[in-house]
C-alpha positions in Angstrom: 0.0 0.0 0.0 1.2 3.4 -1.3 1.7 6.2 1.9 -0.8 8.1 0.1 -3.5 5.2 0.2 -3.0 5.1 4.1 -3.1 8.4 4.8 -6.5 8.6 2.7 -7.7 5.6 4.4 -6.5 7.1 8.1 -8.4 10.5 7.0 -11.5 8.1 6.1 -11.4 6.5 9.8 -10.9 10.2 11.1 -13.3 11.7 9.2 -16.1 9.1 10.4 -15.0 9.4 14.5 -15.6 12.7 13.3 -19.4 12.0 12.7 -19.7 9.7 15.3 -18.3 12.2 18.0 -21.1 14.3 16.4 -23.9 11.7 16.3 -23.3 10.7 19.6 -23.3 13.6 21.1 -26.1 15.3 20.2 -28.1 12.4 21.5 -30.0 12.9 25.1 -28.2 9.7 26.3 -24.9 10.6 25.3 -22.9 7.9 26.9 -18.9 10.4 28.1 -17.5 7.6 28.3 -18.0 6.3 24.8 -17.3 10.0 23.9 -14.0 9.9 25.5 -12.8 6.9 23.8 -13.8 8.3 20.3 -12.0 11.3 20.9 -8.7 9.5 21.7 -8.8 7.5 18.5 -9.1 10.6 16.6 -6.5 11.9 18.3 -4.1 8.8 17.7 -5.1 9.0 14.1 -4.7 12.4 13.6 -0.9 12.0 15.3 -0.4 9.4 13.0 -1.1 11.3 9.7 1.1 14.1 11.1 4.0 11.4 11.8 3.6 9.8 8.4 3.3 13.3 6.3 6.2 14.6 8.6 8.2 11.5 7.8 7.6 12.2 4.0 8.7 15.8 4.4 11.6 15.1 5.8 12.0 12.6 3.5 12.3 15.2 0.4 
């Protein structure tokens, strides 16, 4: 897989916590929790796109 297919397929994943933070949320039972634990994943997929387009800067 190219670095350029992961880091679309990273922004994907992000992109849909990104929703599902939202989603969740906005619902009257909104489970912190559950919220929390969404939040870090985007978190450790966001750090890993910067890592990977840092590596490729550097890189060039």
């Amino acid at each position: 897989m190219s670095l350029q297919t992961h880091l679309t397929q990273l922004a994907r994943k992000h992109e849909a916590l990104e929703r599902e933070i939202h989603d969740a949320t906005t619902r009257p039972s909104a489970n912190d929790l559950r919220i929390a634990e969404l939040k870090r994943k985007k978190l450790l997929l966001k750090d890993e796109m910067n890592r990977l387009r840092k590596d490729t800067d550097s890189v060039h």
